[in-house]
DSSP file (Angstrom, degrees, kcal/mol; ACC not computed):
  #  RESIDUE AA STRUCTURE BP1 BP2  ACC     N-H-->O    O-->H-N    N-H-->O    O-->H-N    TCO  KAPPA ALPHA  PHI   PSI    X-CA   Y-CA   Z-CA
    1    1 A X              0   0    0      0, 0.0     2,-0.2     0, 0.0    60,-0.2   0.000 360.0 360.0 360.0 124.7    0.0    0.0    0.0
    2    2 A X  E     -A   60   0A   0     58,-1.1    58,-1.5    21,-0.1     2,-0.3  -0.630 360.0-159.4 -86.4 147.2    1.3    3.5   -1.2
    3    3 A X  E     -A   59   0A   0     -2,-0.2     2,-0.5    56,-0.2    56,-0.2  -0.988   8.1-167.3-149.7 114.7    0.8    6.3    1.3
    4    4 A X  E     -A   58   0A   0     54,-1.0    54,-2.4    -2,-0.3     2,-0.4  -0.872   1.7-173.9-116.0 116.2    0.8   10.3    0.4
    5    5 A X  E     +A   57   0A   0     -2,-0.5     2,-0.3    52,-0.2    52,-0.2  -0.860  15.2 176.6-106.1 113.8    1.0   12.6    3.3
    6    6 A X  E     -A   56   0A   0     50,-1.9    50,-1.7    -2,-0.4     2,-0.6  -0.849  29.0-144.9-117.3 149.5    0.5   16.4    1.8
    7    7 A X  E >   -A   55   0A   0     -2,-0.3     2,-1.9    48,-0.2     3,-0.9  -0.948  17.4-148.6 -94.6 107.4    0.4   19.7    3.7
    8    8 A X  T 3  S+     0   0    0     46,-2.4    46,-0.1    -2,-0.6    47,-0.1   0.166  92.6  58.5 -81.7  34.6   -2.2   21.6    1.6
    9    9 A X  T 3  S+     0   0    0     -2,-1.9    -1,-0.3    44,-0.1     2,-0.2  -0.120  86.8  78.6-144.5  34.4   -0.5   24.7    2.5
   10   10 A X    X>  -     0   0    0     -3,-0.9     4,-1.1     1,-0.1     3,-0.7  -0.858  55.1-170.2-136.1 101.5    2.9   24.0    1.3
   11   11 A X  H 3> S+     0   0    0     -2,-0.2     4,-2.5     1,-0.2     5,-0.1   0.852  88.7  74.3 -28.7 -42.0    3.2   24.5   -2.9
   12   12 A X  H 3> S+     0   0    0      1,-0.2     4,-2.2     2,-0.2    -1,-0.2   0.915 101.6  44.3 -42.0 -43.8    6.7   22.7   -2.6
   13   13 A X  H X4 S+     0   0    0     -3,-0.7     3,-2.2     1,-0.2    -1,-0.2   0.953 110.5  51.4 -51.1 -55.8    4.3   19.3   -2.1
   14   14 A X  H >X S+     0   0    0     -4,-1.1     3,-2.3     1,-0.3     4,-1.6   0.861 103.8  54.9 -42.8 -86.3    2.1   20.1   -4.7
   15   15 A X  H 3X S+     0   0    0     -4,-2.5     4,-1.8     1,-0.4    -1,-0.3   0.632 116.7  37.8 -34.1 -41.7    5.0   20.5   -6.9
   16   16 A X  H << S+     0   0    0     -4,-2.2    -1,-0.4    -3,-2.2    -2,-0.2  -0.145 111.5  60.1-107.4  53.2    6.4   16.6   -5.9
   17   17 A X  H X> S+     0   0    0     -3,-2.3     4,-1.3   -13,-0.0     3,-0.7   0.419 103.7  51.5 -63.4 -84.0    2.8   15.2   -5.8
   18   18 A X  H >< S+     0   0    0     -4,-1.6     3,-1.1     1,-0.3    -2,-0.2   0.793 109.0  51.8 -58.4 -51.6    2.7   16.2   -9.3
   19   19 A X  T 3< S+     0   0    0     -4,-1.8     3,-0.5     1,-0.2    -1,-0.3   0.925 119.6  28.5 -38.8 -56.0    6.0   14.4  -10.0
   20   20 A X  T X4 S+     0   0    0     -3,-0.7     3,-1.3     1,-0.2     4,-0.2   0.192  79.2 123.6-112.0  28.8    5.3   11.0   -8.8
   21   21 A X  G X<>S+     0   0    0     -4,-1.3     5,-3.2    -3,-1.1     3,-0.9   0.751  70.6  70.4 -34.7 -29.5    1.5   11.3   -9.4
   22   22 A X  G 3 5S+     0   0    0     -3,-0.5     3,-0.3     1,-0.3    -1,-0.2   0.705  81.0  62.6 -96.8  12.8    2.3    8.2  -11.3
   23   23 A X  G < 5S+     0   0    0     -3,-1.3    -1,-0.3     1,-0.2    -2,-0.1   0.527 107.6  48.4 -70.3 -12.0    3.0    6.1   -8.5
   24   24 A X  T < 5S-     0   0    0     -3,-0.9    -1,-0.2    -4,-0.2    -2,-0.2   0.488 130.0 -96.6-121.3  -2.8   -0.7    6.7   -7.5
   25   25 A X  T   5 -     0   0    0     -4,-0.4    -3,-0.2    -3,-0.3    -2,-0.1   0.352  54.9 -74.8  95.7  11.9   -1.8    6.0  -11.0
   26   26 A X  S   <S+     0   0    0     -5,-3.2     3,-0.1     2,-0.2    -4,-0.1   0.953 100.9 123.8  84.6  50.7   -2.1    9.2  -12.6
   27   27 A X  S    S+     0   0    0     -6,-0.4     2,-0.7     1,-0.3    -2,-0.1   0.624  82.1  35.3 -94.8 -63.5   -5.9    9.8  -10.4
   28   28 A X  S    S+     0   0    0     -7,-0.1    -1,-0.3    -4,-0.1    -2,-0.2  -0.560  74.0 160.8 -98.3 116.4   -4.9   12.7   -8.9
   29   29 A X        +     0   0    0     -2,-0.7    -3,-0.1     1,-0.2    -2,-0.0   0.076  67.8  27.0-110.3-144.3   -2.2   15.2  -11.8
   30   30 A X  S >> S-     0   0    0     -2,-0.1     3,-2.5     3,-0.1     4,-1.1   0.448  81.3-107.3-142.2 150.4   -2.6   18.8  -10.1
   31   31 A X  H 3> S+     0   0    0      1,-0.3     4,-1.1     2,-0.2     5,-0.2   0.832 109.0  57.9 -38.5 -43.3   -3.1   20.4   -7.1
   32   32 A X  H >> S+     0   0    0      2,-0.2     4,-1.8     1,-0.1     3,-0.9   0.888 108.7  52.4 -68.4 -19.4   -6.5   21.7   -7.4
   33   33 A X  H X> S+     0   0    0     -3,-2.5     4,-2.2     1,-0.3     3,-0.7   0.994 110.6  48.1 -63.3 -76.6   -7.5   18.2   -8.0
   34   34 A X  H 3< S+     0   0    0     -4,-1.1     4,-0.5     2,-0.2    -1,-0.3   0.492 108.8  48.9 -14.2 -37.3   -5.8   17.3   -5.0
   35   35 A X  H <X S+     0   0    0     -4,-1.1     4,-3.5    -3,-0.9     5,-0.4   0.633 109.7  56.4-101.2 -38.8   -7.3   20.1   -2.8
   36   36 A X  H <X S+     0   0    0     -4,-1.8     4,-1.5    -3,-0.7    -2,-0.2   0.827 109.4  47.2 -62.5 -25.6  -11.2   18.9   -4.3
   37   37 A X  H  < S+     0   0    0     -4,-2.2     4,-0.3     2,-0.2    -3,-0.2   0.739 117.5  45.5-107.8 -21.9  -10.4   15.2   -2.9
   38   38 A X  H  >>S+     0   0    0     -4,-0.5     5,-1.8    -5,-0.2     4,-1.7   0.898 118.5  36.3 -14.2 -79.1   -9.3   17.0    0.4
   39   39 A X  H ><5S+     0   0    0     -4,-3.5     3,-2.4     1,-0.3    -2,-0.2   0.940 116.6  57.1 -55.3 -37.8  -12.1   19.3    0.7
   40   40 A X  T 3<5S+     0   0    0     -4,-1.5    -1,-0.3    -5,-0.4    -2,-0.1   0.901 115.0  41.6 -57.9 -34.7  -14.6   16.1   -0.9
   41   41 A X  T 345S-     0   0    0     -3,-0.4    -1,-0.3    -4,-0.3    -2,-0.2   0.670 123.3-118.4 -96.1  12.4  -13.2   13.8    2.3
   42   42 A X  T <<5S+     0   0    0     -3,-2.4    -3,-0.2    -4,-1.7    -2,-0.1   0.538  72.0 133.9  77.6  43.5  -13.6   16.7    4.4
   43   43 A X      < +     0   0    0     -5,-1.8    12,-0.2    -4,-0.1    -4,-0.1   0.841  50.6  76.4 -86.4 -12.4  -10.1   17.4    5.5
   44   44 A X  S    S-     0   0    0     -6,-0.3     2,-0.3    -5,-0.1     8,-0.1  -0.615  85.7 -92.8 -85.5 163.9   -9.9   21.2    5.0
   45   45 A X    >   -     0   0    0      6,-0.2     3,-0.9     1,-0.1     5,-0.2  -0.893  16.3-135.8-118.4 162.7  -11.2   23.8    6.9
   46   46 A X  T 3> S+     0   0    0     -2,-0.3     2,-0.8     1,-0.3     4,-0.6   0.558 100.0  46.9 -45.2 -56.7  -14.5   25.5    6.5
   47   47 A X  T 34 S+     0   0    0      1,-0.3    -1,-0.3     2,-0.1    -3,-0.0  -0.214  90.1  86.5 -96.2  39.7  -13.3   29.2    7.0
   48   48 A X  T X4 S-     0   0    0     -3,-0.9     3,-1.8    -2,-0.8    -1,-0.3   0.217  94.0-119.7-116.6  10.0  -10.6   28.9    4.9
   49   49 A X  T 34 S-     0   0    0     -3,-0.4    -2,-0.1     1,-0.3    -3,-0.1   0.799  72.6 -61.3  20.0  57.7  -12.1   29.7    1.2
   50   50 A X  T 3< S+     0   0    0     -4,-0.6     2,-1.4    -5,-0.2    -1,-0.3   0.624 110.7 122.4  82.5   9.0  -11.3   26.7   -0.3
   51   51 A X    <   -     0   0    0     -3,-1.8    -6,-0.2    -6,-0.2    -1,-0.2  -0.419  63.4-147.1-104.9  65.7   -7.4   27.5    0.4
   52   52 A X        -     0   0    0     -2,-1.4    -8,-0.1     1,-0.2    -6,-0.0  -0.157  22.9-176.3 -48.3 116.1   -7.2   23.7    2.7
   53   53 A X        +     0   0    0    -44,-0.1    -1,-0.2   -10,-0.1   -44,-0.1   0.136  50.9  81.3 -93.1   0.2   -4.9   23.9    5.5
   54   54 A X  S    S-     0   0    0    -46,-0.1   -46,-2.4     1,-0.1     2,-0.4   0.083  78.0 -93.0 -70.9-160.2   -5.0   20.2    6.8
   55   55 A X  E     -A    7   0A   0    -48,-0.2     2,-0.5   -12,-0.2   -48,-0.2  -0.896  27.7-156.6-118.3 150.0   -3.3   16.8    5.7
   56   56 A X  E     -A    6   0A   0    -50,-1.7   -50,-1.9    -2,-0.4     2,-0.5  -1.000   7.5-156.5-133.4 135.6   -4.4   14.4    3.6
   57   57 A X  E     +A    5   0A   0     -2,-0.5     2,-0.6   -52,-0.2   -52,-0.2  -0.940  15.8 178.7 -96.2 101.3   -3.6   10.7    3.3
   58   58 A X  E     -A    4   0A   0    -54,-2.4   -54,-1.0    -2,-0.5     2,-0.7  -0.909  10.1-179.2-109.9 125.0   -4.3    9.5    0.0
   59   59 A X  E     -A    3   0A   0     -2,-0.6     2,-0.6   -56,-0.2   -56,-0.2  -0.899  23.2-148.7-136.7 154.6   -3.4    6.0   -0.3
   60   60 A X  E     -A    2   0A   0    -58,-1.5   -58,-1.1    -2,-0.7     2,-0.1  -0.829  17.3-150.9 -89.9  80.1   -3.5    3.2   -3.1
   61   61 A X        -     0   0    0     -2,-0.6     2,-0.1   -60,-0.2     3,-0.1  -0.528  18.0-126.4 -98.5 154.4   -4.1   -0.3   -2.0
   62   62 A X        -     0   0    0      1,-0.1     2,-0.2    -2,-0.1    -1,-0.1  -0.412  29.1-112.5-106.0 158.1   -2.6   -2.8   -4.2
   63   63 A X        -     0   0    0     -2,-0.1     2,-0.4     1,-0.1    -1,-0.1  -0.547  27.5-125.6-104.2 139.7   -5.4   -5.7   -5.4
   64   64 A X        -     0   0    0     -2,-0.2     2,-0.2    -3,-0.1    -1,-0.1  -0.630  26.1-115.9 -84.6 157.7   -4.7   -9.0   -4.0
   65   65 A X        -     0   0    0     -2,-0.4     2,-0.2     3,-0.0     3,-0.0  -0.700  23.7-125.4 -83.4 136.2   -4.4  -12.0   -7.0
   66   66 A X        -     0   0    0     -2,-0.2     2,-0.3     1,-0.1     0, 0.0  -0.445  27.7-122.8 -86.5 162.4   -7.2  -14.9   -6.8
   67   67 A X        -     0   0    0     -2,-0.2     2,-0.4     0, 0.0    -1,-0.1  -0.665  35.2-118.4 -54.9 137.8   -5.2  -18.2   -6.7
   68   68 A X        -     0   0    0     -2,-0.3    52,-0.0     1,-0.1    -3,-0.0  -0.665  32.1 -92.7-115.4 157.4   -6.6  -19.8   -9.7
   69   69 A X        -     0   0    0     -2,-0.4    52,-0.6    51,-0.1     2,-0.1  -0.239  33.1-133.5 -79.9 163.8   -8.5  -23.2   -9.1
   70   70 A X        -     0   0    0     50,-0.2    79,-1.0    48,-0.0     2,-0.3  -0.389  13.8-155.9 -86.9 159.5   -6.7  -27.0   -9.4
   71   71 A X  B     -B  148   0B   0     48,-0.3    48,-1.0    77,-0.2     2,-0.8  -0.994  12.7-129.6-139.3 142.0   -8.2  -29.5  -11.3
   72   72 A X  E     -C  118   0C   0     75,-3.2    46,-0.3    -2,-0.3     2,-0.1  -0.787  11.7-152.8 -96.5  89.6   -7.5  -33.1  -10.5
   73   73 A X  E     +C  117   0C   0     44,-1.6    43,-3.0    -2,-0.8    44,-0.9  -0.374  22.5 178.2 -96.4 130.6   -6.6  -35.3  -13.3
   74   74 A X  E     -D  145   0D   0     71,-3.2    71,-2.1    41,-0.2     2,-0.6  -0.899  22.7-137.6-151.6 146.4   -7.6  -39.1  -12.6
   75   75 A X  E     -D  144   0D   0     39,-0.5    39,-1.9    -2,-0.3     2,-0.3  -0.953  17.6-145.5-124.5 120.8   -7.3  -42.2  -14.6
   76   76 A X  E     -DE 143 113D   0     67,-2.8    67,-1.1    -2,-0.6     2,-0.3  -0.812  16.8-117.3-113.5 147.8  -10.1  -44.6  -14.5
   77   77 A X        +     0   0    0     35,-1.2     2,-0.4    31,-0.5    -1,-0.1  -0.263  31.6 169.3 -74.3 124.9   -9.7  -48.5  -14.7
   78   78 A X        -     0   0    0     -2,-0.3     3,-0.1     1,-0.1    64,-0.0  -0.901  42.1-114.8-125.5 168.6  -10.9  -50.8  -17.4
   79   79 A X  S    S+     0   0    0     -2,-0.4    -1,-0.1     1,-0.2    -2,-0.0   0.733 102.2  51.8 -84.4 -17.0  -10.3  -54.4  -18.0
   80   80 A X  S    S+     0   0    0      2,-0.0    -1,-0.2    61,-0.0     2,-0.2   0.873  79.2  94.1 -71.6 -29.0   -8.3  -54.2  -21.6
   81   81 A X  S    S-     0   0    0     -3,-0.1    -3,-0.1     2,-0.1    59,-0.0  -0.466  76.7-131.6 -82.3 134.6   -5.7  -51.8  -21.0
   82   82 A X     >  -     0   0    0     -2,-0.2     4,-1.4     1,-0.1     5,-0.0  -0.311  22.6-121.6 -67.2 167.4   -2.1  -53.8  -19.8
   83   83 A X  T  4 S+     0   0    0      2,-0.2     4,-0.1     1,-0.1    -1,-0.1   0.726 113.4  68.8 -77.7 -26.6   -0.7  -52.3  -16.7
   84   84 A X  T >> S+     0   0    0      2,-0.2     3,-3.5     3,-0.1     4,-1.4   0.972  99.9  43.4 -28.5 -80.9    2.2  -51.7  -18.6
   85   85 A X  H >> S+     0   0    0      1,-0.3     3,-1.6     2,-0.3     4,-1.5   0.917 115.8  48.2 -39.4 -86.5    0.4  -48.6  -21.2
   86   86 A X  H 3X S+     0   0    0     -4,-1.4     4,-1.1     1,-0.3    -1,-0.3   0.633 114.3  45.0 -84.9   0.9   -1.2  -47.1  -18.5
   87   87 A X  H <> S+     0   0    0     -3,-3.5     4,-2.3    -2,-0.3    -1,-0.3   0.818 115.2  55.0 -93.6 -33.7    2.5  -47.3  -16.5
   88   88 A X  H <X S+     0   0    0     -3,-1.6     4,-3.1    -4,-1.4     5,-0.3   0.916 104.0  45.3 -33.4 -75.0    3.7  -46.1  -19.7
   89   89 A X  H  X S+     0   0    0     -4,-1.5     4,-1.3     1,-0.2     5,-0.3   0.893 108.4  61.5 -74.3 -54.8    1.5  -43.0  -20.1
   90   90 A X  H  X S+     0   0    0     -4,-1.1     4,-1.0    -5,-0.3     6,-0.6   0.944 110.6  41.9 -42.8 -53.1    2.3  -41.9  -16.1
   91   91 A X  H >X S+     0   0    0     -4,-2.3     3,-1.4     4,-0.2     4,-0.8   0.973 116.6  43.5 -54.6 -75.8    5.8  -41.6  -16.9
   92   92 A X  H 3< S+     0   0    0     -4,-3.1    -1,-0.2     1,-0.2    -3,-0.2   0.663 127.3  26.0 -41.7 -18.1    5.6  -40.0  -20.1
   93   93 A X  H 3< S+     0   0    0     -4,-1.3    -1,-0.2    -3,-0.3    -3,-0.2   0.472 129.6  36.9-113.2 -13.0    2.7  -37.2  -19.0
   94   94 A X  H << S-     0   0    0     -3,-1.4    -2,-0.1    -4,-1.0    -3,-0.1  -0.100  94.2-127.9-162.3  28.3    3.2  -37.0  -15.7
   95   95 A X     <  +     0   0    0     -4,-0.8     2,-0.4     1,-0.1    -4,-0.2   0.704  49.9 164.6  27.6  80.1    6.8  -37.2  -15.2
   96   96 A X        -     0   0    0     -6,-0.6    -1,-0.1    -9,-0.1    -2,-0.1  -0.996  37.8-125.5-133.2 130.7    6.2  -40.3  -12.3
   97   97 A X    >>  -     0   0    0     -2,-0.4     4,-2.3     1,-0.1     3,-0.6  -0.111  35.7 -95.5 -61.4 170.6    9.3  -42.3  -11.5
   98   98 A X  T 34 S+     0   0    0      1,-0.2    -1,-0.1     3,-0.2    -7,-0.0   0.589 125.4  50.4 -55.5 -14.3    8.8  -46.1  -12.0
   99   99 A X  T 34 S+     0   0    0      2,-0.1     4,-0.4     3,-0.1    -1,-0.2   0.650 113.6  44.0 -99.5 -18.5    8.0  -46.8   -8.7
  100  100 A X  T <> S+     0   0    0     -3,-0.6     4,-3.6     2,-0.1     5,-0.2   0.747 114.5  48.8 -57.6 -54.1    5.4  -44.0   -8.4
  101  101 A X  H  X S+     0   0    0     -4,-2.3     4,-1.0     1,-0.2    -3,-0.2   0.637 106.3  52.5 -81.5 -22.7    3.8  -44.7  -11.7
  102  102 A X  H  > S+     0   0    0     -5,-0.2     4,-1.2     2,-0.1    -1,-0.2   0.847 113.8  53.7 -86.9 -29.8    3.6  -48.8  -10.8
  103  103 A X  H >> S+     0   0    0     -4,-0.4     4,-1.2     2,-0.2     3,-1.1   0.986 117.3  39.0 -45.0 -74.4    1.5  -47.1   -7.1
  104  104 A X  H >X S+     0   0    0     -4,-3.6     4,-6.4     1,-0.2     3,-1.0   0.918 109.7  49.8 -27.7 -68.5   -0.6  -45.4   -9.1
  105  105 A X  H 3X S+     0   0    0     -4,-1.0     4,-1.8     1,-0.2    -1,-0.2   0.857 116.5  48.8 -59.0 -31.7   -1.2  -47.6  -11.8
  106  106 A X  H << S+     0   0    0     -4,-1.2    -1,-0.2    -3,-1.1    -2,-0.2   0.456 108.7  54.3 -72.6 -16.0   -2.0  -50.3   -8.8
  107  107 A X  H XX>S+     0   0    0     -4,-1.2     3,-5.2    -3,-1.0     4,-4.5   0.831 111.7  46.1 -75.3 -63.1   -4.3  -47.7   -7.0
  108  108 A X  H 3X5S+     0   0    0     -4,-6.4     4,-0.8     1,-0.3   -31,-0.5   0.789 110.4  46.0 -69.4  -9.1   -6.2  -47.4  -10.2
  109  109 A X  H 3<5S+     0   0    0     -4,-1.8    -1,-0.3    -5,-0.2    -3,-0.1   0.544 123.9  41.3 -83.5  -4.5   -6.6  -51.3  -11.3
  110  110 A X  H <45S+     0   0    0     -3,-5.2    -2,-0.2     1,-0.0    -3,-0.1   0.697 129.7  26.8-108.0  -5.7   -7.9  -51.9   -7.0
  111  111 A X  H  <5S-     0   0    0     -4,-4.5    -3,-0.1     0, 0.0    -2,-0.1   0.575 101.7-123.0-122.7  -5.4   -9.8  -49.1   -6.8
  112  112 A X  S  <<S+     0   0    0     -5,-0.8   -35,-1.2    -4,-0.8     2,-0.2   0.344  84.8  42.4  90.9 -11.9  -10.9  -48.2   -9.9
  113  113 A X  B     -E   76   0D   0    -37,-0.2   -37,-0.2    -6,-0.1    -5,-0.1  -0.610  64.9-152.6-164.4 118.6   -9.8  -45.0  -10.4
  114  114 A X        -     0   0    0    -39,-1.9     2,-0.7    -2,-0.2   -39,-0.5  -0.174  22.5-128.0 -95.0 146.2   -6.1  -43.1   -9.6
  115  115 A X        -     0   0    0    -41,-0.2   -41,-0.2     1,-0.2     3,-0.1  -0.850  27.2-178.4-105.5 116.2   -5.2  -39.7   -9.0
  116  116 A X        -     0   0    0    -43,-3.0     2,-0.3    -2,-0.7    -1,-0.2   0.988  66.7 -54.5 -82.4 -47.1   -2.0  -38.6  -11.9
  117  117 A X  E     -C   73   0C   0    -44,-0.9   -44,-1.6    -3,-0.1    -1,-0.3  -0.984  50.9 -98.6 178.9 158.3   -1.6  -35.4  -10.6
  118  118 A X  E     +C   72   0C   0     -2,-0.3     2,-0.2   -46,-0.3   -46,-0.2  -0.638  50.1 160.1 -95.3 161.1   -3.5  -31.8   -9.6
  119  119 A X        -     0   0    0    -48,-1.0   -48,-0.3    -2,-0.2     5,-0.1  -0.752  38.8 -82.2-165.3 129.7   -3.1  -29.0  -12.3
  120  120 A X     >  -     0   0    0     -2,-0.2     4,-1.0   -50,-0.2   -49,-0.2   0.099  56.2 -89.9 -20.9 161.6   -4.7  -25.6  -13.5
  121  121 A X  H >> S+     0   0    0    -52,-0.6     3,-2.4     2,-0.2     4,-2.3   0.956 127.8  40.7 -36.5-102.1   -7.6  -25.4  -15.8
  122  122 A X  H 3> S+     0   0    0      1,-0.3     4,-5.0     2,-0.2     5,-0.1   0.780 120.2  49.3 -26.8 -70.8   -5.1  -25.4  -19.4
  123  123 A X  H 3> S+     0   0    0      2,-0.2     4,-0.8     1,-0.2    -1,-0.3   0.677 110.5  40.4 -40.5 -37.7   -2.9  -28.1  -17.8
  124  124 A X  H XX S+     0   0    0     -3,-2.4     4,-1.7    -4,-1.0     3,-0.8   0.929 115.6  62.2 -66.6 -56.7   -5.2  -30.6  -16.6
  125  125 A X  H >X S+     0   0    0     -4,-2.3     3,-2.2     1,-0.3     4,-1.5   0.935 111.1  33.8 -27.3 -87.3   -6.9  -29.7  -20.0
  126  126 A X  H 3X S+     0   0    0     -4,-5.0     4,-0.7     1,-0.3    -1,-0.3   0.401 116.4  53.2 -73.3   2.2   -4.0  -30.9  -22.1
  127  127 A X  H <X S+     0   0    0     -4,-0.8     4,-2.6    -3,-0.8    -1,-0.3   0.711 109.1  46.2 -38.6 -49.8   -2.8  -33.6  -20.1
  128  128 A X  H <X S+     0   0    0     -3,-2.2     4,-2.3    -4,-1.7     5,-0.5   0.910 119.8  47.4 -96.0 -51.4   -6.1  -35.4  -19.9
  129  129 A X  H  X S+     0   0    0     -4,-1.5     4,-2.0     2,-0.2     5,-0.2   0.883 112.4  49.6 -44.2 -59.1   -6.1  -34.6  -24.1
  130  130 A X  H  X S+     0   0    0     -4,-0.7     4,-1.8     1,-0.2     5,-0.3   0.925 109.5  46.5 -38.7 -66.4   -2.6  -35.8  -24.4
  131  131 A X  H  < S+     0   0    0     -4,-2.6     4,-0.4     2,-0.2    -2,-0.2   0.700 118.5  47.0 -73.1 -10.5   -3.1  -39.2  -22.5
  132  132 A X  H  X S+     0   0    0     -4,-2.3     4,-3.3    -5,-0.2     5,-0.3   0.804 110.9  48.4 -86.2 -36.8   -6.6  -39.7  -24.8
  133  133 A X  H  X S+     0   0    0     -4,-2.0     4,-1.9    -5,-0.5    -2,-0.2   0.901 118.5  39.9 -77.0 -25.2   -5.1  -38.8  -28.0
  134  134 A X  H  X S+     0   0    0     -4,-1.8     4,-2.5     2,-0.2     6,-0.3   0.934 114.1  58.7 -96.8 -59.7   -1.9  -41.5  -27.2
  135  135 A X  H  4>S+     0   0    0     -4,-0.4     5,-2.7    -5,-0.3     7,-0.2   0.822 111.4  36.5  -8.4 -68.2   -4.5  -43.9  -25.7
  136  136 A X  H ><5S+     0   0    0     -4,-3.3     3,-1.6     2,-0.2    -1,-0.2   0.806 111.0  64.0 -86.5 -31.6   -6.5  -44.1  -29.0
  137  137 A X  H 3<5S+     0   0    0     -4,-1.9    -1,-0.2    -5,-0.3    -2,-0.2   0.896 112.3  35.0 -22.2 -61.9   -3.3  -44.0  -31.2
  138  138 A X  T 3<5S-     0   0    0     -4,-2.5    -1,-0.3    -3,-0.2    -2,-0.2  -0.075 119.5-116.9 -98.9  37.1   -2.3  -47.0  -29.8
  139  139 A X  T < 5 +     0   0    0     -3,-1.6    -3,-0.2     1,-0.3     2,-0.2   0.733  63.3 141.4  35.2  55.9   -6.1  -48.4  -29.6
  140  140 A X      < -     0   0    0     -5,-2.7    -1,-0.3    -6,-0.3   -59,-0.0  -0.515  50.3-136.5 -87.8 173.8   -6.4  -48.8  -26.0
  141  141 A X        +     0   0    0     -2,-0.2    -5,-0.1     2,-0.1    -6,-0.1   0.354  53.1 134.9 -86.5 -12.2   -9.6  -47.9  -23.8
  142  142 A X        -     0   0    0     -7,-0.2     2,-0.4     1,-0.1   -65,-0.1  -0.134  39.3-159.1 -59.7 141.4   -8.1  -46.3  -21.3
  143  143 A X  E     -D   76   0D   0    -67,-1.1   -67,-2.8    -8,-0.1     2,-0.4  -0.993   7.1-170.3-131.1 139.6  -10.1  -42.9  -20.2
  144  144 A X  E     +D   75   0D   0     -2,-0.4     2,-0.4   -69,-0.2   -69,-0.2  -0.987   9.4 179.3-129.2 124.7   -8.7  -40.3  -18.4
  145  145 A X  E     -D   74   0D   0    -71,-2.1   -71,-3.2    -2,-0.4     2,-0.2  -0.873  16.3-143.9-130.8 144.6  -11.2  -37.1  -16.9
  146  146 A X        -     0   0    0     -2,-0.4     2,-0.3   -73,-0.3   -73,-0.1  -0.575  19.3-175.7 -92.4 160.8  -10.3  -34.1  -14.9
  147  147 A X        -     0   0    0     -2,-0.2   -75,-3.2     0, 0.0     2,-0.3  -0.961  32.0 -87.2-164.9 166.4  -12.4  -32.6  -12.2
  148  148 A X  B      B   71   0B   0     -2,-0.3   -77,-0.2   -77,-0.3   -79,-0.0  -0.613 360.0 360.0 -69.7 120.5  -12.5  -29.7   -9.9
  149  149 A X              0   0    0    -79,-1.0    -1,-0.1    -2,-0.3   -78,-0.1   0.316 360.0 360.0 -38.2 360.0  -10.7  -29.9   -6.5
């Protein structure tokens, strides 16, 4: 958060307010502006014909970033595909050592379905795409779906 502290009875300020106005995003570019967004939050005072003789704090707070949601990419079991191909397809997509990729692959033939990895929206996407399109290449069954965490 960016912080400007002005005395609205000093020009000098004015004069570096105007410089690094763009630190504040270019809202406020000259003084009278500056003295209207005073007098508007009521920091001047009345008998002072508009000539404001407080402080003003104008500050900029910086917008927090959403975390963007995971998607879970999951390999479900059927009875054609060898355990090999689907051990295959965890290495090659989903960078899983051999000993990972043989867990996995063993999750998903007891339980029916495996978790390969979590990933953004795009990533999940073109994983899930990847491992269908190599799937059907080699004329396996195997289906692989994403879902929302």
């Amino acid at each position: 958060m960016k912080s400007l502290v002005c005395n609205l009875g000093n020009d000098d300020v004015f004069g570096q307010f105007n410089h690094s106005s763009s630190d504040f995003g270019g809202h406020v570019r000259k003084s009278d502006d500056l003295e209207n967004l005073v007098k508007l939050a009521g920091a001047g005072k009345s008998g002072d014909n508009g000539k404001g003789s407080g402080t003003a704090v104008i500050t900029r707070t910086k917008p927090e970033t959403k975390r963007p949601n995971m998607y879970r990419v999951l390999l479900l079991n059927d009875d054609y595909t060898p355990m090999e191909f689907v051990t295959h397809i965890l290495q090659k997509y989903f960078q899983k050592a051999l000993d990972e990729a043989t867990r996995i692959m063993l999750h998903v033939h007891q339980h029916g379905v495996g978790e390969c990895g979590i990933y953004t929206f795009e990533v999940a996407e073109t994983k899930v795409t990847q491992v269908m399109d190599f799937a059907r290449k080699h004329q396996q069954p195997l289906q692989c779906i994403m879902e929302k965490k």
